[in-house]
C-alpha positions, 0 to 999 in steps of 0.5 A, spaced: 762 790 480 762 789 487 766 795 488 761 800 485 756 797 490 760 798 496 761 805 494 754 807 492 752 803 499 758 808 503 755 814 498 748 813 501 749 812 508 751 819 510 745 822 506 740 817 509 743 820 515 742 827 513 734 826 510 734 823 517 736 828 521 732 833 517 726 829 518 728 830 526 729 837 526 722 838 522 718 834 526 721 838 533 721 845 530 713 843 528 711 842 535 715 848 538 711 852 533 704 849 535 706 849 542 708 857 540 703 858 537 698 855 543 701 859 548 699 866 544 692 864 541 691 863 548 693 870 552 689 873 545 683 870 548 684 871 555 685 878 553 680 880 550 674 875 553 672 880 557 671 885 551 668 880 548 662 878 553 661 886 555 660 886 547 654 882 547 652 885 553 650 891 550 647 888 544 643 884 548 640 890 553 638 897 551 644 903 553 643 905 560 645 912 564 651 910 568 653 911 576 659 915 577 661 908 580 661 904 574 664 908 570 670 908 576 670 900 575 669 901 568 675 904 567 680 900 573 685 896 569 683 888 571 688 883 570 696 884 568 696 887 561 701 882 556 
């Protein structure tokens, strides 16, 4: 009778071991995920904030002939492209 206890009990320490381990591997693959997952919703942002304000400024103001200057600015790269 003790025998059988002490051999579920040396059974169940390795997989309790396991679970935990699983668990610890979860958790930190789940906060490099986010912390992944932040970094790129954060360039896609950066990116395209810019394009985004322009938008709402031509909806708010009516079409206007541009100078040859401001095509120029228009059409210089700003910023690094990723």
């Amino acid at each position: 009778m003790t025998g059988e206890i002490i051999t579920e009990i040396i059974i169940a320490i390795p997989l309790l071991l396991v679970i935990a381990a699983q668990c610890y591997l979860i958790h930190d693959l789940s906060e490099k995920w986010d912390a992944k997952e932040k970094d790129l919703l954060n360039r896609i942002l950066a990116k395209n904030y810019e394009t985004f304000v322009q938008g709402e400024a031509v909806m708010r103001e009516p079409p206007k002939p541009l100078t040859p200057e401001e095509i120029y600015e228009q059409q210089i790269e700003r910023g690094i492209p990723v």
